[in-house]
C-alpha angles and dihedrals in degrees: 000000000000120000113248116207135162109249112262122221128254144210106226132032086253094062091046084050093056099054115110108244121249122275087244096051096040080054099057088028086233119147106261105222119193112175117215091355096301113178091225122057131225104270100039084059087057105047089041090232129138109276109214117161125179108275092249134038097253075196110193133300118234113259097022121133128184117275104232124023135158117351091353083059091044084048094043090049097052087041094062096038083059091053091052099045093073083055106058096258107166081220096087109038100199143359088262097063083044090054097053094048086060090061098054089046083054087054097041099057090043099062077050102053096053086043082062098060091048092080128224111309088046085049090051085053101049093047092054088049090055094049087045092057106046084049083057087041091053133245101289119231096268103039134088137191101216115118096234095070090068095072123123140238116261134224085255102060095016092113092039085055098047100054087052093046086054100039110040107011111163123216095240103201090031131076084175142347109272082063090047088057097047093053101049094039084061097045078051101055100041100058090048145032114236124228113245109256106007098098099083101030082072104054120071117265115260093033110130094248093054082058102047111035124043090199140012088261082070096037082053099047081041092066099024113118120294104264124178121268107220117207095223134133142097100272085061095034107110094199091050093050095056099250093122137352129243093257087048088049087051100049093048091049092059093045086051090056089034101052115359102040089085099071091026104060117179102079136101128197102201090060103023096068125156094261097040093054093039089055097047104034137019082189104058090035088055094042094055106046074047095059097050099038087054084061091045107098093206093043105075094119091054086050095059090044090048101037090053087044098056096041074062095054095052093050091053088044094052095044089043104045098225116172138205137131076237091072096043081064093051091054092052098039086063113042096066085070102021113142118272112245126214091285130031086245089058113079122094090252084114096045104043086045083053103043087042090050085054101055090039090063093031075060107049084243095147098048123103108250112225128180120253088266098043123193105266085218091059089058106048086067098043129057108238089237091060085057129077124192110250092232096049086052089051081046099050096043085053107264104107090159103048110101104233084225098051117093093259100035081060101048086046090055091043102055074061099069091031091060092046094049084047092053096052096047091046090046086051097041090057097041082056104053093040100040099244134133124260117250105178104103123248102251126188091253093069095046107059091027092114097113093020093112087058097102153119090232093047116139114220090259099042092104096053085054090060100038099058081039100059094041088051087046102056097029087086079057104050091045091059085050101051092048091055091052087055084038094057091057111097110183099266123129089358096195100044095036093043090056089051099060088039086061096046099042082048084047094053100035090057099041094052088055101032095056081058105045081046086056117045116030084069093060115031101022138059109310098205091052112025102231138139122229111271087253093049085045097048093048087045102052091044090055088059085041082054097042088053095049094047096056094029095103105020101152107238097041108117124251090251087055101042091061081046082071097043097051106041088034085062093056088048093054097054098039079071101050082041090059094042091057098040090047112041103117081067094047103049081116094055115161129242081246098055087050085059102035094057093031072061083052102046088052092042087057104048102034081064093046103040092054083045088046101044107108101015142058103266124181085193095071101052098040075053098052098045089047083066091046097057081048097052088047088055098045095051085052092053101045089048101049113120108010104248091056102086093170131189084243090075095055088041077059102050096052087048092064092050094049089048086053089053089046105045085041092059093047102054093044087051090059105020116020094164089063102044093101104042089043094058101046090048091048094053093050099041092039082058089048108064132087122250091249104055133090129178115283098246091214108036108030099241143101117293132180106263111261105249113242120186078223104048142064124225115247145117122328107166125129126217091233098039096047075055096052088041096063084054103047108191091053097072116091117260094230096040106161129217113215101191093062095051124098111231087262094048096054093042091061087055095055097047090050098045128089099232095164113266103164094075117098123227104181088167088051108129139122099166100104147096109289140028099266093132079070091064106079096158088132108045096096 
């Protein structure tokens, strides 16, 4: 038996030379590298897998070759796979697979076979033909061209060898069988012409082959590598169709980086011209010029072209399976304004962030891209599956030419990233705002993305993209924290216990946001002022909001903590609507997602002050109220302008409304039932009667100007409850706030100093699931 010993370390580069490679790494003939006389090499490290190696280097004996190469290798491989497959390998999934592999190894020994009558020299020549196509195929994963992996196996570990050989040998060029086919379809094909037909007359009638490919020409471009399937001609193309012309494309480009790019991140305009993305997707170019044209007031006609002409496109897309990271942008450039359908669960939001997910892994998208000589370190921190060559990603997206180092060859490389770390943020984002769980898979890109805007090639956009990404990244992580911390309570000394997690949930709550408003409004906001732009904000302060609802009820959080969640919960919930209000000439582009995601918000909020205000006189209910109010007003504005925009905004504001009618209704009946008549009909009327400019006048009780704000556009706030206290006068209370002039700090002082009713308990209080109902508020009244 052969001595099995750990490597021993060196002191030179010829001692590490002279160590025997490992028994992993002889049985995949693949180099064994142990740096500084490390005791586990390389690729065990990294597999995380024991590293044993005979105790000597056997070295090789003169005159030795290896025992199976080239086609021989391809034969030996399939014949062992066969021999697996009676015995329930995994390797070999059904009989039909099976079936198919027996044809190659047919035609396998019979290329060998005739290679045996030609005689020496013709042999020579053969063999050299073989080693000169496995060098154009690539070294496989597992292969390496050093000399030393030739080495045999000597008499001393020969039966050690061969039981491994027998028992766990590994297919080399091959992860599963549809690769080992591939490979050795292609080693096929290249030694030898094949005759035209008599490819599927060997192979049985019903196996999946027989059905999809007429000839081997098709069986060969069947299992050929996965290349990218661009949605281009003249029958997709919008401009050679007639539907706009190449100045009009231009023109609505530059209004979509100009105006839209800020709330759909992904793409970037140094690369994304008109011609490149003419040349690479109907799809994207039509949903851009889409896109811009819906925000044109005097375009409304181009939009409906467009917008038919795109909906045909998808469909197309979808039935004929073409590929692209351009289309992954198309999908997401147009989710954020897609129609509304007879019910919010309707639209094709689901559909576009699926299809979008597929192609991105089809693509390679989520692995991380390496040079062709990667950092070591790099990799021992990374599985090499997790990792892609940066020239097979500029192959397979169709630039086989373009050097990865070159300019180009890096921004190419690059919107691939981009459009991966996009896709995260937006499937998030969505998942967020419907309750549902993610499904786009945590890379390592994302992972370690942190700095990844800090570049020379950085789009304008590219650290809001980061920023949102990090925070969604590490909320999942926060949550399960501060659950531990309510799961470690156990019901002793309630008050003073209870004290004590209220101050550490406070202590990592803070110091999680805190580490990224700390961050990034540095970098990607307004460095005078600190601040984020209004989209950033608004994600940002619905991801606390969402932090807050998905612990508020956690069951064995402690009475002191619970109201914790609801209070600050509630500041959380109006420093969105606040920032929607304050920042809505930025906003005039807002997403599907955004409308859902502060109408969330709006319901959070009063649910939480009209239980605090039922039975007393609360100023804390009506600033509330009217606070929805100015939000409603703002989504309606947004969702109607232009004309043709029609957006779900505008339906979120309408039931709003409602909900603010049931609400106002119920308070008022709760403290004055003989008025609630009287008080609904006059808030309605009065509520008609007002100009667009004017607010209630938080001393007096009357109608003010509304106070200017850079962020904000003038319109409506009035509440229903408060138009109907204004008529009265006397009846508004003398220290009414007015949320959507405050600054975060500011509101969050009010909060903390005002009595909102914590003591209540809402054990069914909870708006975290998988559908709107928070929005159904038939029976509140």
């Amino acid at each position: 038996m052969t001595e099995i010993a750990p490597s021993t370390s060196g002191s030179d580069g010829q001692a590490d030379e002279r160590l025997a490679a490992c028994f992993n790494c002889k049985r995949s003939k693949l180099k064994c590298v142990r740096h500084g006389g490390s005791a586990t090499c390389t690729r065990c490290r990294q597999r995380r897998i024991d590293c044993a190696a005979p105790a000597y280097h056997v070295g090789r004996h003169k005159g030795v070759k290896n025992k199976h190469s080239g086609l021989e290798k391809a034969v030996y491989q399939i014949e062992q796979a066969l021999r697996r497959s009676s015995s329930a390998s995994d390797q070999i999934q059904n009989a039909e697979q099976a079936t198919e592999l027996r044809y190659l190894l047919d035609r396998s020994r019979e290329l060998l076979g005739n290679r045996a009558h030609t005689g020496p020299p013709h042999t020579n020549s053969q063999q050299q033909q073989s080693t000169t196509i496995e060098q154009d195929l690539g070294p496989s994963p597992h292969q390496s061209s050093t000399s030393s992996l030739e080495t045999p196996r000597s008499h001393t570990d020969q039966g050690s060898s061969r039981k491994v050989e027998d028992d766990q040998l590994n297919l080399d060029d091959a992860e599963n069988p549809l690769q080992l086919l591939a490979r050795t379809s292609e080693l096929l094909s290249s030694i030898t012409a094949q005759p035209q037909g008599s490819g599927p007359s060997r192979f049985p009638l019903g196996t999946s082959v027989n059905r999809a490919a007429s000839n081997d020409n098709d069986l060969q471009k069947f299992f050929g590598r996965f290349q990218a399937r661009l949605d281009v001609g003249n029958d997709l193309d919008p401009i050679d169709l007639g539907l706009l012309t190449l100045a009009e494309a231009e023109a609505l480009f530059a209004y979509f980086y100009e105006k839209l790019a800020h709330t759909r991140w992904g793409i970037d305009p140094v690369i994304h011209t008109v011609d490149f993305v003419r040349s690479r997707s109907a799809f994207l170019f039509t949903s851009i010029a889409a896109a811009s044209a819906l925000f044109s007031p005097s375009l409304e006609a181009l939009y409906k072209r467009l917008s038919n002409h795109r909906q045909k496109l998808a469909g197309l897309i979808m039935a004929n399976r073409y590929k692209s990271v351009e289309i992954i942008l198309a999908f997401m450039v147009n989710i954020p304004w897609i129609s509304a359908g007879e019910h919010w669960a309707d639209d094709a939001t689901s559909t576009y962030i699926s299809m979008a997910l597929t192609v991105a892994l089809d693509l390679s998208l989520n692995k991380i891209i390496i040079s062709e000589t990667p950092d070591i370190r790099m990799l021992d921190s990374i599985a090499s599956s997790e990792c892609i060559l940066a020239r097979r990603a500029l192959t397979i997206d169709g630039f086989p030419d373009v050097d990865p180092d070159s300019l180009t060859g890096r921004r190419l490389l690059r919107r691939r990233e981009r459009t991966w770390l996009s896709l995260y943020v937006l499937e998030r984002g969505i998942c967020l705002a419907r309750g549902r769980d993610p499904i786009l898979p945590m890379s390592p890109l994302i992972m370690t993305c942190d700095q990844w805007h800090l570049s020379e090639l950085a789009d304008r956009w590219d650290g809001s993209i980061v920023s949102v990404a990090v925070l969604r990244r590490d909320l999942a992580n926060l949550i399960s924290r501060v659950r531990s911390i309510c799961d470690a309570h156990d019901g002793s000394d309630e008050t003073s216990f209870d004290s004590l997690v209220v101050e550490r949930l406070k202590n990592e709550i803070t110091l999680f946001f805190d580490r990224w408003y700390q961050t990034w409004p540095f970098q990607i906001g307004d460095r005078e002022q600190l601040a984020l732009p209004p989209y950033v904000e608004i994600l940002a302060s619905h991801t606390r909001l969402s932090m807050y609802s998905s612990v508020i009820n956690h069951g064995t959080a402690p009475a002191a903590a619970r109201q914790f969640f609801r209070a600050a919960g509630l500041s959380a919930a109006l420093n969105v609507l606040r920032v929607a209000v304050q920042g809505e000439g930025q906003l005039k582009t807002m997403p599907n997602n955004t409308a859902i995601m502060i109408s969330f918000a709006a319901c959070f909020a009063l649910h939480i002050s009209t239980t605090a205000d039922a039975g007393r006189d609360s100023t804390l209910a009506p600033s509330i109220r009217t606070l929805i109010a100015e939000t409603t007003e703002t989504l309606e504005r947004i969702g109607s302008t232009p004309v043709q925009r029609k957006g779900l905004s505008c339906l979120f504001a309408r039931q709003l409304q409602h909900i603010l009618k049931l609400a106002a209704r119920s308070s008022d009946h709760s403290r004055h039932p003989e008025t609630v008549a009287s008080s609904s009909s006059m808030a309605g009327r009065e509520t008609d009667a007002l100009p667009a400019n004017v607010k209630p006048d938080m001393a007096g009780g009357g109608v003010a100007p509304m106070a200017s704000n850079s962020n904000a556009a003038t319109g409506p706030v009035m509440d229903m409850t408060a138009a109907a206290a204004s008529g009265a006068g006397a009846n508004m209370p003398p220290d009414y706030l007015m949320f959507s002039t405050m600054s975060n700090n500011e509101l969050d002082e009010v909060i903390i100093n005002t009595d909102v009713g914590m003591e209540t308990l809402w054990d069914d209080f909870q708006f975290h699931n998988s559908d709107l109902d928070w929005m159904d508020w038939k029976t509140f009244a």
